[in-house]
VODO-314096 format. One record per residue: residue number from 1; x, y, z negated of N, C-alpha, C in turn. Coordinates in nm, 3 decimals. Layout:
BEGIN
[NUM, [X, Y, Z], [X, Y, Z], [X, Y, Z]],
...
//
This chain:
BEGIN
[1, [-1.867, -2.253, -0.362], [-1.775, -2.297, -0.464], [-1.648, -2.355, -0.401]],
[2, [-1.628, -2.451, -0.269], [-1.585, -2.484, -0.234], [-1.467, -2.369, -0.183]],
[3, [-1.460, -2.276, -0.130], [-1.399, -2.132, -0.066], [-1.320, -2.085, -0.196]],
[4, [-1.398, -2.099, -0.341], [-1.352, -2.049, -0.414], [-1.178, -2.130, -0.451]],
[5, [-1.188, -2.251, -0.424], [-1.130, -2.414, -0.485], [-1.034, -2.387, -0.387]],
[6, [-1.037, -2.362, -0.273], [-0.916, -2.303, -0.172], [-0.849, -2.215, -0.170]],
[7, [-0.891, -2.089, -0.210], [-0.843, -1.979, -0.247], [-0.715, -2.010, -0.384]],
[8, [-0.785, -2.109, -0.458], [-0.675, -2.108, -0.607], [-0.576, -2.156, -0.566]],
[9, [-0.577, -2.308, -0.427], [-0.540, -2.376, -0.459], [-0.395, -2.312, -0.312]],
[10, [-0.430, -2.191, -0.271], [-0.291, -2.098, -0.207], [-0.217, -2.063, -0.288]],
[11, [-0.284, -2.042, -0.378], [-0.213, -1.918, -0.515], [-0.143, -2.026, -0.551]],
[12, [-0.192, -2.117, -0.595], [-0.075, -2.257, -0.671], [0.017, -2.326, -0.590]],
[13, [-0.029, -2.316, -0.479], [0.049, -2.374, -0.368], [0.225, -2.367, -0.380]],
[14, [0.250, -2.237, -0.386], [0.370, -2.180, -0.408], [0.436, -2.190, -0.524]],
[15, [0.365, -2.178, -0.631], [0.373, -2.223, -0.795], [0.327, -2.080, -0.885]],
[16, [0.363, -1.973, -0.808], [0.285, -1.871, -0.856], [0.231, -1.790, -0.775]],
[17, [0.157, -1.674, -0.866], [0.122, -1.598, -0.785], [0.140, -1.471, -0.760]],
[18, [0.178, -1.367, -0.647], [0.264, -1.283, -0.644], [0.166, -1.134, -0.586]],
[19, [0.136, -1.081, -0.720], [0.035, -0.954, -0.709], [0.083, -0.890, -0.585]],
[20, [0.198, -0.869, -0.602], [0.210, -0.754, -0.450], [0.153, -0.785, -0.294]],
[21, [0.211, -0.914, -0.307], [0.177, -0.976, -0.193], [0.019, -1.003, -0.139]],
[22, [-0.039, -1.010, -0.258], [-0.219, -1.002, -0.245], [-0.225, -0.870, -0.215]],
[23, [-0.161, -0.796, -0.332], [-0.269, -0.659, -0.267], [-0.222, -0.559, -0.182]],
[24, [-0.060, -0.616, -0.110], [-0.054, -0.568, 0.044], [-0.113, -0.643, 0.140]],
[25, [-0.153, -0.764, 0.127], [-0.274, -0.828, 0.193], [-0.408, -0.766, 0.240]],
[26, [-0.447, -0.731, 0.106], [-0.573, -0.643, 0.112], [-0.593, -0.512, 0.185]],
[27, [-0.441, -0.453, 0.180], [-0.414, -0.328, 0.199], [-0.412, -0.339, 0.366]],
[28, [-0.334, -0.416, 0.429], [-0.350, -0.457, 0.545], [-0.497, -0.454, 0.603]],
[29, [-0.640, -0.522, 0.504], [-0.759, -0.553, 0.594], [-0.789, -0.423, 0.603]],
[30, [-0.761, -0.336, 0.486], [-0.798, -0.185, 0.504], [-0.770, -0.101, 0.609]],
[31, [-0.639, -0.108, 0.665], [-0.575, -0.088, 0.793], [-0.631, -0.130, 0.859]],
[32, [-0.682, -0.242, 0.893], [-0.709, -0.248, 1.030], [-0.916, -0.223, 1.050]],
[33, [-0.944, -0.218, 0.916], [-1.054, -0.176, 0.923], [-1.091, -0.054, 0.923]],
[34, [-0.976, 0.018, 0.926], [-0.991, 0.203, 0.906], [-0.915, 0.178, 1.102]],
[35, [-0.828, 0.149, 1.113], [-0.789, 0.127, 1.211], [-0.923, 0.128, 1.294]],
[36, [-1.037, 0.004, 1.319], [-1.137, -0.035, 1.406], [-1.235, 0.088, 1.362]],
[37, [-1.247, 0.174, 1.290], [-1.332, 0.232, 1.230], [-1.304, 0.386, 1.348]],
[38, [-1.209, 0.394, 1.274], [-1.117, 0.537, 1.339], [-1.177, 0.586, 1.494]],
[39, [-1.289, 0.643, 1.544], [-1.271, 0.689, 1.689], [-1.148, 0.718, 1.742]],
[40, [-1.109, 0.702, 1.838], [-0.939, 0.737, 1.923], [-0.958, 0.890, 1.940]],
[41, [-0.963, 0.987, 1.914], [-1.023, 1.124, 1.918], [-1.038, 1.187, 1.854]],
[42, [-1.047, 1.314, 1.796], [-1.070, 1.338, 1.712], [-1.228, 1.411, 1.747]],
[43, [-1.261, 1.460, 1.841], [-1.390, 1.512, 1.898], [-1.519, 1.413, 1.862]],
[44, [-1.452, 1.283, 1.913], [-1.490, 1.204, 1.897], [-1.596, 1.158, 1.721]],
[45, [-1.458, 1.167, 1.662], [-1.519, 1.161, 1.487], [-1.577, 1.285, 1.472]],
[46, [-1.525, 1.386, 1.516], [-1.649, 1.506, 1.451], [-1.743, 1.514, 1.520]],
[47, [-1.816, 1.393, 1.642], [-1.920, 1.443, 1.628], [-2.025, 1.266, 1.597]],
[48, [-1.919, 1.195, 1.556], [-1.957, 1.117, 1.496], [-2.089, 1.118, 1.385]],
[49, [-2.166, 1.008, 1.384], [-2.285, 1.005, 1.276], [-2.184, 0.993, 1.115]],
[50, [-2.301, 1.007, 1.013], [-2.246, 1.028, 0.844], [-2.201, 0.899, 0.835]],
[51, [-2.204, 0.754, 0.890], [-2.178, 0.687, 0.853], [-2.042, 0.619, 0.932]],
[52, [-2.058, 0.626, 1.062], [-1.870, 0.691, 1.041], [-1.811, 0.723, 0.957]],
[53, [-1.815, 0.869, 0.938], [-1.751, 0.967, 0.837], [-1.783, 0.868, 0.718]],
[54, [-1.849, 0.814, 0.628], [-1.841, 0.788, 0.549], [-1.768, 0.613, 0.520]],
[55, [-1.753, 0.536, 0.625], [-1.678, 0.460, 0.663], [-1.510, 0.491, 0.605]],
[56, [-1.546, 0.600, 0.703], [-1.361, 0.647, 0.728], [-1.286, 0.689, 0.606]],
[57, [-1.366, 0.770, 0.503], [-1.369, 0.798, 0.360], [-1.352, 0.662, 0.266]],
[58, [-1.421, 0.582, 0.306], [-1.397, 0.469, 0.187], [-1.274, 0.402, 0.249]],
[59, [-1.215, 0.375, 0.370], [-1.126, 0.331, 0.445], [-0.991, 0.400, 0.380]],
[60, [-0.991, 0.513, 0.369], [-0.890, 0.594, 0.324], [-0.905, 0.617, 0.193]],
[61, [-0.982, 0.574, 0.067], [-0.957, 0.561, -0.045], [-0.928, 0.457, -0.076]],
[62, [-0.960, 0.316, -0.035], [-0.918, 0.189, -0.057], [-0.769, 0.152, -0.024]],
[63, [-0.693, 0.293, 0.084], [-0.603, 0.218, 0.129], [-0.481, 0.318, -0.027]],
[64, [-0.545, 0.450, -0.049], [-0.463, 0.540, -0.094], [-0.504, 0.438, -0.267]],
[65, [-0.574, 0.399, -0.279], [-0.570, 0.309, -0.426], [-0.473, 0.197, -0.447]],
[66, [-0.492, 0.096, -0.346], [-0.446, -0.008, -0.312], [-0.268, 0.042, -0.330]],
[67, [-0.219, 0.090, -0.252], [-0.112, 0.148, -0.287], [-0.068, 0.172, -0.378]],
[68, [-0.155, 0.223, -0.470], [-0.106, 0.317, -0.605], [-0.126, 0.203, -0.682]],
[69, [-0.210, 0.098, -0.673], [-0.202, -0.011, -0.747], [-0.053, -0.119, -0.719]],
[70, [-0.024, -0.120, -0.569], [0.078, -0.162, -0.560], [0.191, -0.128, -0.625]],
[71, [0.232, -0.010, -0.626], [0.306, 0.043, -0.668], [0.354, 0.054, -0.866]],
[72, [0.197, 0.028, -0.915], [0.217, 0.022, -1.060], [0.284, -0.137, -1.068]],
[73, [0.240, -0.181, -1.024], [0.279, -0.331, -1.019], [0.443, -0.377, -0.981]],
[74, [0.498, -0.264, -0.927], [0.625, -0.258, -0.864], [0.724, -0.203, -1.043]],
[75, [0.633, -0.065, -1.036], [0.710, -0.035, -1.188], [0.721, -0.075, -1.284]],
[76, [0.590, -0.138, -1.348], [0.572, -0.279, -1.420], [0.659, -0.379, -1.434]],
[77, [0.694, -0.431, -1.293], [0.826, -0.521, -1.262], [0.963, -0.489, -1.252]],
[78, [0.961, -0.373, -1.269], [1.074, -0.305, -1.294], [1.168, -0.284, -1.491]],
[79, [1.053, -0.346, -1.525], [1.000, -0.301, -1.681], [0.991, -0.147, -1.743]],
[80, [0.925, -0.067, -1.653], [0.863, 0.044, -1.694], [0.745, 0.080, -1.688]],
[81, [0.659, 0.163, -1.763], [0.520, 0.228, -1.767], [0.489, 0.294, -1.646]],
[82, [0.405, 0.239, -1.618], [0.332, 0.303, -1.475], [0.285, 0.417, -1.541]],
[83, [0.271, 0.538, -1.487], [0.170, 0.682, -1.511], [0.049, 0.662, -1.508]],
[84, [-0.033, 0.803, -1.565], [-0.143, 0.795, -1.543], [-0.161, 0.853, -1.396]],
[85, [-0.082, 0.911, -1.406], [-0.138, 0.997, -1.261], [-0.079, 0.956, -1.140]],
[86, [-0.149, 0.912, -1.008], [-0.106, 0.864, -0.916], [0.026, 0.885, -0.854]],
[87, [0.055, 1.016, -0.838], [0.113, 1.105, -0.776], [0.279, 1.070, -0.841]],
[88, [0.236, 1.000, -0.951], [0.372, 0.974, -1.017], [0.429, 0.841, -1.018]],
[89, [0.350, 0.727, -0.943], [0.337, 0.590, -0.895], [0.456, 0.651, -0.784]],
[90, [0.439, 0.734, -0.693], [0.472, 0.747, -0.550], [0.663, 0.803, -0.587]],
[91, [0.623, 0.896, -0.715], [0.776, 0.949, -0.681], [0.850, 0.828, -0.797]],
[92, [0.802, 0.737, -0.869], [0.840, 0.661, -0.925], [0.973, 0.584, -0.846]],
[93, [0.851, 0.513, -0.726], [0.910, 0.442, -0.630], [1.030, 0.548, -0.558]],
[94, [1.040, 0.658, -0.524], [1.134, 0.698, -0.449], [1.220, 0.733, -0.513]],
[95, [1.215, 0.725, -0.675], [1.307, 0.750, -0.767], [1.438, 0.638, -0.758]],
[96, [1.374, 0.523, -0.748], [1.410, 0.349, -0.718], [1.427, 0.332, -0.602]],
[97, [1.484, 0.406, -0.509], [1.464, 0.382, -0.382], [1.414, 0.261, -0.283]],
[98, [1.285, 0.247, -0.351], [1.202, 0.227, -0.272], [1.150, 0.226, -0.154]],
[99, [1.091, 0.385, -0.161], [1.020, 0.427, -0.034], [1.103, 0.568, -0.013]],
[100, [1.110, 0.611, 0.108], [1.213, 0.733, 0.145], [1.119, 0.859, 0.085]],
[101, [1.198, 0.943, 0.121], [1.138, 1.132, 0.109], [1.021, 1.129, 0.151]],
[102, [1.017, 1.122, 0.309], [0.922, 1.139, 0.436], [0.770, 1.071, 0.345]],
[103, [0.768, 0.902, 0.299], [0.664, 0.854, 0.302], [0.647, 0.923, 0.180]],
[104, [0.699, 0.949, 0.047], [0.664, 1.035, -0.076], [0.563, 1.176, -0.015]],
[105, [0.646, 1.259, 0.026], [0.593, 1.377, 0.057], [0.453, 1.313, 0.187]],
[106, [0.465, 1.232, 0.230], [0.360, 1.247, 0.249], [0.190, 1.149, 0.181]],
[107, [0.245, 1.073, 0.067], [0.172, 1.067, 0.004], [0.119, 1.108, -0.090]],
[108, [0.205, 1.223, -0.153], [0.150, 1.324, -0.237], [0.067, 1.431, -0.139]],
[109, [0.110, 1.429, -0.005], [-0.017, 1.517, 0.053], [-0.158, 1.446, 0.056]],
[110, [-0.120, 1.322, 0.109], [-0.242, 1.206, 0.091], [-0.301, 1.224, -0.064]],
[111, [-0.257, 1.242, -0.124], [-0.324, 1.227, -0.267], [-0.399, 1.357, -0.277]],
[112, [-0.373, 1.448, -0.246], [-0.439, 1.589, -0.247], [-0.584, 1.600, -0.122]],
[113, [-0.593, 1.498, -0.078], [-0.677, 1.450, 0.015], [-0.773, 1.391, -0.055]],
[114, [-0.748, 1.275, -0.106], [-0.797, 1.173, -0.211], [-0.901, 1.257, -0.315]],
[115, [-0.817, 1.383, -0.398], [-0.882, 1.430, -0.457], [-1.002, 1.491, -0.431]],
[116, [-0.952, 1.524, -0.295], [-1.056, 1.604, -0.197], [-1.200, 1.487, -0.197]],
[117, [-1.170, 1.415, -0.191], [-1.260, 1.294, -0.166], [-1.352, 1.289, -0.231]],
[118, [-1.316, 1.239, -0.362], [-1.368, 1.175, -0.490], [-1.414, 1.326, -0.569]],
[119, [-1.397, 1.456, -0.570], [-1.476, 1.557, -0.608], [-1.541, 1.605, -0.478]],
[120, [-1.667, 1.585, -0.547], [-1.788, 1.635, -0.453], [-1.790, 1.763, -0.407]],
[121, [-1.739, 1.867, -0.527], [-1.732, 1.989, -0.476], [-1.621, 2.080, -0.395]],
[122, [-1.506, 1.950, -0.392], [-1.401, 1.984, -0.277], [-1.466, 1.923, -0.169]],
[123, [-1.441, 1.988, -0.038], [-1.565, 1.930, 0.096], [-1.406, 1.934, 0.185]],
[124, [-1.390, 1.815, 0.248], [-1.298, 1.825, 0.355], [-1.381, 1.819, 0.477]],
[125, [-1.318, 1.911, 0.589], [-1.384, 1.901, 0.734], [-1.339, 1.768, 0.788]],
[126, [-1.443, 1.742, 0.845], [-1.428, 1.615, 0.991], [-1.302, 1.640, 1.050]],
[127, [-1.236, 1.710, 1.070], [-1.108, 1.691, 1.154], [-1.001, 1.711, 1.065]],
[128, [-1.000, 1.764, 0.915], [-0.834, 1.736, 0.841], [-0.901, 1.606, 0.790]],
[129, [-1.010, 1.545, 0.761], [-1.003, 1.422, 0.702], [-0.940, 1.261, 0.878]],
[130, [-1.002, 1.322, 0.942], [-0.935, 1.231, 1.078], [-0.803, 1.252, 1.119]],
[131, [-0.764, 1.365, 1.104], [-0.587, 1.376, 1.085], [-0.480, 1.308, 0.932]],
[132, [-0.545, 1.312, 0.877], [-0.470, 1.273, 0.760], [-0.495, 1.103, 0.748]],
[133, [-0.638, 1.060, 0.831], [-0.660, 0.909, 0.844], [-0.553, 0.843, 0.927]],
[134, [-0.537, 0.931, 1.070], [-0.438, 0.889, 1.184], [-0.309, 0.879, 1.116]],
[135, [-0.249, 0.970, 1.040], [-0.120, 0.993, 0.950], [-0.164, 0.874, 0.904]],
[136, [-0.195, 0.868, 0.820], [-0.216, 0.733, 0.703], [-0.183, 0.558, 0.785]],
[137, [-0.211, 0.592, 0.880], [-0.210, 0.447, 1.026], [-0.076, 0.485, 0.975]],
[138, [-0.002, 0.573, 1.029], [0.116, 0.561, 1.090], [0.218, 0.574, 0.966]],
[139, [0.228, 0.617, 0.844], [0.301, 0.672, 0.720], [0.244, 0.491, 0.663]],
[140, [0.140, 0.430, 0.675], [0.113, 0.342, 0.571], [0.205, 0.171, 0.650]],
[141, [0.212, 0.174, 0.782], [0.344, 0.095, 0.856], [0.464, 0.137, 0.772]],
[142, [0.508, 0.217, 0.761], [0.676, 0.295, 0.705], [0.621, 0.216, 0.553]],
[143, [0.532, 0.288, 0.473], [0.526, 0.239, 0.392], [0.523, 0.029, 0.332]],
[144, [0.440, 0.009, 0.449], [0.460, -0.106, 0.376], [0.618, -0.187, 0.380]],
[145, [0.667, -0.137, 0.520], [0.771, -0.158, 0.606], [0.931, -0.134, 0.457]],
[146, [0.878, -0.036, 0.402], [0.981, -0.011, 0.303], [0.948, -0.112, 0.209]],
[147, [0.828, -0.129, 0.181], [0.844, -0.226, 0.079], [0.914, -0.371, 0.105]],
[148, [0.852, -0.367, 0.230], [0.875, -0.542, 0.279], [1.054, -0.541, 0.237]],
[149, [1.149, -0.439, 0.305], [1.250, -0.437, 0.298], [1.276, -0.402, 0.147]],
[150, [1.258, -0.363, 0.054], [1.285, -0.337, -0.103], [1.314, -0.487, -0.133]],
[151, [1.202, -0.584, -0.089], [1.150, -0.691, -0.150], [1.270, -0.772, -0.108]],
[152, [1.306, -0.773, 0.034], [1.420, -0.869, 0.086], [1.511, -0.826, 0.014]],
[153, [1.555, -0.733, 0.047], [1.707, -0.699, -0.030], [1.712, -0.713, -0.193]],
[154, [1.558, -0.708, -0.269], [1.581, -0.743, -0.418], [1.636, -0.922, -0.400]],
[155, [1.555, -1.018, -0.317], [1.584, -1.121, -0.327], [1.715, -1.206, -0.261]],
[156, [1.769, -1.102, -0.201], [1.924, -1.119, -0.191], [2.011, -1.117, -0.263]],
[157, [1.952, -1.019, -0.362], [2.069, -0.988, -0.476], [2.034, -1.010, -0.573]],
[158, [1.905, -1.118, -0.615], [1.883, -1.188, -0.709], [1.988, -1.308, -0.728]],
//
């Protein structure tokens, strides 16, 4: 109970509390837990046990959600309707220049991954799912990196 009483008492600390900032928080433990997860190799992960692989899968849906949650939360604050469909969170933001071309296009490839995921009867191989994880390291830096900078420059010109 006590853990719980600390936790509120960050959030109030400041006077409010600022969704993005939690759930690029979160998004971060995902990183570095897909990060520690990730074999350096790719030989490596394919000949990795199922629970690797299945590690690396929840690693890379938590981070491709988290995002898309970020992101509704961005349009929201924008005062517009977030989509239903993910894919439209991503070009939302690059509509608003947000996030550039590069990280869009490659999160609509990420999302076609995702799908891959979450239907059982799409099967991704051990090595495009460890390539698109390594991408995701490196596209989800840019990404947050754009946000961080969206965020400064909104509060400059607030």
């Amino acid at each position: 109970m006590e853990k719980r009483s600390k936790k509120t008492s960050k959030r109030t600390a400041s006077g409010k509390f600022n969704p993005v900032k939690a759930k690029l928080e979160s998004m971060n433990e995902c990183f570095d837990q897909l990060r520690n997860g990730l074999p350096e190799n790719q030989e490596a992960y394919i000949n990795g046990d199922r629970i690797t692989h299945s590690y690396v899968k929840s690693c890379f849906l938590m981070i491709i959600q988290r995002a898309v949650d970020i992101n509704n939360v961005i349009i929201e604050f924008k005062g517009q309707t977030p989509h239903q469909q993910k894919h439209h969170s991503f070009l939302t933001l690059y509509q608003n220049s947000v996030i550039d071309k590069e990280t869009l296009d490659f999160f609509t490839k990420a999302l076609e991954y995702y799908e891959s995921i979450i239907n059982p009867y799409q099967e991704l191989t051990p090595a495009e799912l460890y390539n698109i994880s390594r991408d995701l390291l490196a596209y989800g830096k840019v990404y947050t990196h754009q946000l961080g900078k969206y965020f400064s420059n909104f509060s400059r010109a607030s």
